[in-house]
C-alpha positions as a printed Julia matrix, in Angstrom:
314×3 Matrix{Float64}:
   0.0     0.0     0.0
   1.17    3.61   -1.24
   1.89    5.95    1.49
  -0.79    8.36    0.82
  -3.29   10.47    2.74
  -6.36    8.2     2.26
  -4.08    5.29    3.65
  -3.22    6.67    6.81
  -6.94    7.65    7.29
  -7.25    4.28    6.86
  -4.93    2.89    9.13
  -5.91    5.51   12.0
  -9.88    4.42   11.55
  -8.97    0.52   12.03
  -6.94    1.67   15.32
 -10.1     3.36   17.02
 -11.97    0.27   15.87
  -9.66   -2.0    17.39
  -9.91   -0.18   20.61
 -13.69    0.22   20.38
 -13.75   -3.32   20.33
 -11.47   -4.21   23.24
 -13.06   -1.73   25.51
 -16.22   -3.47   24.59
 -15.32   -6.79   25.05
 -13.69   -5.86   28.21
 -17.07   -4.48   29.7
 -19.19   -6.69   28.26
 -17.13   -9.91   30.03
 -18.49  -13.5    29.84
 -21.62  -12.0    28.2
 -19.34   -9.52   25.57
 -20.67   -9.82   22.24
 -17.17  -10.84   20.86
 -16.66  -14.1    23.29
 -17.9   -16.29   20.92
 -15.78  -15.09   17.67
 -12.87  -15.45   20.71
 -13.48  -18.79   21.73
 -13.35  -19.79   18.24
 -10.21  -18.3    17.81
  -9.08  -20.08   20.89
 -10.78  -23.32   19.68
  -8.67  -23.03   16.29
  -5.12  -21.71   18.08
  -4.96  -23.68   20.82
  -3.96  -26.95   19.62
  -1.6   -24.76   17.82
  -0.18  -23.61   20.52
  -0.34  -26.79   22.45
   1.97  -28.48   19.46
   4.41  -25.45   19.44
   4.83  -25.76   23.47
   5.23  -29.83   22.93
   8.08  -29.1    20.49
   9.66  -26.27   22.5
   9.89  -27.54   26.02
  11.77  -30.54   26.12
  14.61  -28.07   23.89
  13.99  -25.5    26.78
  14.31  -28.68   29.42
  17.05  -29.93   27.82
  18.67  -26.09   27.91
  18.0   -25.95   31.96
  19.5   -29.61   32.38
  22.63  -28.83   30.88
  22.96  -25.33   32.56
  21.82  -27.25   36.12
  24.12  -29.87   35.35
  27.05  -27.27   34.93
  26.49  -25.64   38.38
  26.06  -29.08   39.78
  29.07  -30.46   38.25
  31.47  -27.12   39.79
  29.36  -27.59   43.24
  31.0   -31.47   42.88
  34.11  -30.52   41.76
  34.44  -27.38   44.63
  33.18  -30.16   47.77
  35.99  -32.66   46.34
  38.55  -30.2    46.44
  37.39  -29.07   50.03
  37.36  -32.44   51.32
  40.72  -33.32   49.72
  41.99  -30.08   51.61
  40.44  -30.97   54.74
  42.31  -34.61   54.41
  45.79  -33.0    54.12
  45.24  -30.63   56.95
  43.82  -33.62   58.98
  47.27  -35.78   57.75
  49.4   -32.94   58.9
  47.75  -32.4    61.95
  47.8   -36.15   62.99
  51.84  -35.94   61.82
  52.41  -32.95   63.44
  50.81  -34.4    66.85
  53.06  -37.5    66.37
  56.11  -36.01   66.11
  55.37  -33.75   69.01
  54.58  -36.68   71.46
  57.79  -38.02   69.9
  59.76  -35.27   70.69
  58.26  -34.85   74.33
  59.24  -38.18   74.62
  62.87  -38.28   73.19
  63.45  -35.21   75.59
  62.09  -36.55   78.43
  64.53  -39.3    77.92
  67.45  -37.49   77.45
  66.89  -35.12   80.29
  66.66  -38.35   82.72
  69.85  -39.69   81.37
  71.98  -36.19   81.07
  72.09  -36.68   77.67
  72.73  -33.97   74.9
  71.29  -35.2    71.65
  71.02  -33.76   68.66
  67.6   -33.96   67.23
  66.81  -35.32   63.66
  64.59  -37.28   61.36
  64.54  -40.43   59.75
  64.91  -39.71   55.92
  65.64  -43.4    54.46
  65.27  -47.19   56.25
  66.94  -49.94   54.17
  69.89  -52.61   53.53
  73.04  -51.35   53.14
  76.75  -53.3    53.12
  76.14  -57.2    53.73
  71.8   -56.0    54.12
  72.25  -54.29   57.42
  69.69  -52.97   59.19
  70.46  -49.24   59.11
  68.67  -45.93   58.58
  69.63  -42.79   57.55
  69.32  -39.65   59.1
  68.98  -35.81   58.13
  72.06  -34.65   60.85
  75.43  -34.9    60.14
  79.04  -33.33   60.47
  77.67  -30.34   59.84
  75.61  -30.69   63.26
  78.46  -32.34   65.31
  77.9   -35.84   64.4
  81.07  -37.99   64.13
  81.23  -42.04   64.1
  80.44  -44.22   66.87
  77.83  -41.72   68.74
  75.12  -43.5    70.75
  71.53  -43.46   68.83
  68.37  -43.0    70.95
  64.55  -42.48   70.75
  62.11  -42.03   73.4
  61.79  -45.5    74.04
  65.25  -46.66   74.44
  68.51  -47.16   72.49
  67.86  -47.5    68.45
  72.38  -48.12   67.59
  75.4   -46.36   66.97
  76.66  -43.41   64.27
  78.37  -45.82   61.52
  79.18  -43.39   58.68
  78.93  -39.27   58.54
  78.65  -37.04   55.31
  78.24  -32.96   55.6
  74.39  -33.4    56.34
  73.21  -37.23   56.55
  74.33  -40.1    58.53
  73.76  -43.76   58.91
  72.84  -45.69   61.54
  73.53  -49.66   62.51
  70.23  -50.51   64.23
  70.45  -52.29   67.41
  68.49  -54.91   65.81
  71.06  -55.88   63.17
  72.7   -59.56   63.5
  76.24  -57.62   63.37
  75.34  -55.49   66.9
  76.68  -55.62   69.99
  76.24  -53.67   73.11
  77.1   -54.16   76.76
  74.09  -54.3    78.94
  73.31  -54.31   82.58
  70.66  -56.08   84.2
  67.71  -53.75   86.16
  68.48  -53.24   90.02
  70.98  -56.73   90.25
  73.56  -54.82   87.83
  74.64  -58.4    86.23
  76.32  -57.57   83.15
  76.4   -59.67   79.53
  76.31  -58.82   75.6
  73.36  -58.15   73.5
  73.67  -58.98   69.9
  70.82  -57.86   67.27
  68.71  -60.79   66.06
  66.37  -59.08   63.26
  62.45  -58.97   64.36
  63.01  -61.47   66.55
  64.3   -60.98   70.38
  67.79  -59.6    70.95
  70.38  -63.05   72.31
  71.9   -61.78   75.49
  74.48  -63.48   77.13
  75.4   -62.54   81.08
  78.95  -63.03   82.01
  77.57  -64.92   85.27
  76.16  -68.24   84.68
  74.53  -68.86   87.59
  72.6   -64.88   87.9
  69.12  -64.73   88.63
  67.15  -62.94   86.5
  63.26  -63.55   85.72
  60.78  -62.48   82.43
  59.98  -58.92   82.61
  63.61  -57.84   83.97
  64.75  -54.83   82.28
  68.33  -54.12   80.95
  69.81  -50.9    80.25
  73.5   -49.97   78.48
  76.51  -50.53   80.54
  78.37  -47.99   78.86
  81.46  -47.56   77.07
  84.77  -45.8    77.64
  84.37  -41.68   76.67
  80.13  -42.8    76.04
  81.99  -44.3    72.51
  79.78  -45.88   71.01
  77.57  -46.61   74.0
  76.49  -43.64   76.65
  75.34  -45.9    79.99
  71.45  -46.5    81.19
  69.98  -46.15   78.15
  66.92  -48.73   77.97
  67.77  -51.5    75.85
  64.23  -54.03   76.83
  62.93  -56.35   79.01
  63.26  -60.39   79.49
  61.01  -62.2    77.48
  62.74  -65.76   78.13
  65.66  -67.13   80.1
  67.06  -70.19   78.14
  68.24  -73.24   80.06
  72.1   -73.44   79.87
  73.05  -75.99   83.01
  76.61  -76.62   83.7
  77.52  -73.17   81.15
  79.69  -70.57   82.27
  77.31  -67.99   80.69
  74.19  -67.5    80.8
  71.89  -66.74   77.6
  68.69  -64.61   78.15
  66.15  -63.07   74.89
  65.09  -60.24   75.27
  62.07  -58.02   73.79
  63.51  -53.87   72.73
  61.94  -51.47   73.58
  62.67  -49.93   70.06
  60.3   -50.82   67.17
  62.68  -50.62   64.65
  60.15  -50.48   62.02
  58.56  -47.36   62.73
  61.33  -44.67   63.54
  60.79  -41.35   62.55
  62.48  -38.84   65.28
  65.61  -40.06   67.04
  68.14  -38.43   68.81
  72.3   -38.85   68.77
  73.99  -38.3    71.55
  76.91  -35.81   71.27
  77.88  -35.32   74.87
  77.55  -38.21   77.61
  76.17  -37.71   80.68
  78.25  -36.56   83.68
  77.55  -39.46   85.82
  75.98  -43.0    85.21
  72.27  -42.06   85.5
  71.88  -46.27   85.95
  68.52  -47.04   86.36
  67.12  -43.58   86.39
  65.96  -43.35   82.75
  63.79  -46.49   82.62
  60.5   -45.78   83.34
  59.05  -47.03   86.72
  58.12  -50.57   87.31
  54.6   -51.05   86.68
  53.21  -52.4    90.5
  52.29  -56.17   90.85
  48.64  -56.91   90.46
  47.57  -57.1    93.74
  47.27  -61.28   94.45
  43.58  -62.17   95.86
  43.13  -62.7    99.36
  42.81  -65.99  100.48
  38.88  -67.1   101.15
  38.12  -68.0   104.66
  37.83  -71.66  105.41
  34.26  -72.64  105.54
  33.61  -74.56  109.14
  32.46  -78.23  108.59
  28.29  -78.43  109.53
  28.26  -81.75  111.67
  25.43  -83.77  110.09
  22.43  -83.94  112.43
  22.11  -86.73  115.02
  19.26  -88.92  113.77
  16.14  -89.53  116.71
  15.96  -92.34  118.23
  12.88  -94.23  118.25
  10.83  -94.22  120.84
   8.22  -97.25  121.9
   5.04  -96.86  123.91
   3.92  -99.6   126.38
């Protein structure tokens, strides 16, 4: 249509009809002469409309799933990384703790003894010449260290210094096959020779054959000359079987470390002996005897009862 002057006097006449017809409609409501011509419009769009809604919504649905499933997926992915990071501070708080009671331990052990000990951790556990049973540690010359320096943990005495670089050193567990420390027995102060036997029980041999000595007697170091390699009373275990050896001049013992030799982490060396022999002082006390049950009193012996004699009438 031409742009003319009849054709917007056109278009501006079907406007005011369109809203005549609206506001009538609107007024007239359910009874508006125009409901009918609209419920056939309905009646004629609405399955239209009905078949353009089917085809729409499950592209609409499938639009929302994938968005939801993106903001689910990053909720996922931010709660796993939480948790992880919850897991390592849990791990390095449990660590942390251990090595803590550790140290408290290790010092609490070297204070009873007099002992100055350097500090350090186990970096490496493993065979070495001939499959010892040795460790490396993170301490070395550059901390003091030299060869042949007593090695100790809080529970008792884990070997001797064998070899020293700048800043590592290794260690000959007590448990090795190849060790040998003096020991001295717990209160009767017999003395004998533990050698290493693995996992199994250290072999200790007392010099006196005929000593007395029990399960559960405790043995510390005896000590060597200048605390090289041994520093004295450091807690070596307890008796876990005395062997039968009649007629011997010696007499052979097994006994259980202290030291599980598996699970080092913090030990200490000992750089400077103690002043004195501390003897028994760094064991810890002797747990008290269970208390035996006293003994039930006898129960008196109820004579049985006299039976009555018969008696006859006349």
């Amino acid at each position: 249509m031409r742009d003319t002057r009849e054709s917007r006097l056109l278009l501006i006449l079907l406007v005011a009809v369109a809203f005549a017809l609206i506001t009538v409609d609107i007024r007239g409501g359910e009874s508006s002469p125009l409901g009918g011509a609209r419920r056939a419009a309905a009646g004629l769009l609405g399955p239209v409309e009905k078949a353009a809604s089917d085809a729409v919504d499950p592209v609409a649905g499938t639009v929302r799933a994938l968005r939801d499933a993106g903001t689910h997926q990053q909720r996922l992915d931010q709660i796993t990384r939480e948790n992880t990071e919850l897991r390592q501070r849990l791990a390095s708080s449990d660590t942390a703790s251990g090595r803590t009671k550790q140290l408290d331990e290790l010092l609490r052990t070297a204070g009873a003894g007099g002992y100055t000990i350097k500090a350090a951790q186990v970096i490496a556990i493993g065979a070495a010449q001939g499959f010892s049973w040795t460790i490396t540690i993170d301490a070395g010359s550059d901390d003091g260290l030299t060869k042949d320096m007593t090695v100790i943990n809080g529970q008792g005495l884990v070997g001797r210094v064998t070899t020293v670089a700048r800043t590592t050193a290794t260690v000959l567990l007590a448990s090795d096959p190849g060790f040998t420390a003096g020991t001295r027995l717990e209160s009767s102060g017999e003395i004998g020779f533990a050698n290493g036997q693995g996992t199994g029980p250290m072999r200790v041999s007392l010099l006196n054959g005929k000593a007395q000595v029990k399960t559960g007697d405790r043995l510390v170091t005896f000590g060597s000359q200048s605390g090289r390699p041994f520093v004295a009373g450091v807690p070596v275990g307890k008796v876990v079987e005395v062997e039968a050896t009649p007629g011997q001049l010696t007499k052979t013992i097994l006994v259980e470390p202290f030291v599980q030799f598996t699970r080092l982490d913090l030990v200490g060396v000992v750089v400077v002996p103690p002043r004195t022999d501390p003897r028994d002082a760094v064991l810890p006390p002797s747990p008290a005897p269970a208390p035996s049950a006293a003994p039930s009193a006898p129960v008196a012996a109820v004579p049985p009862t006299a039976a009555a004699s018969p008696t006859g009438g006349n």
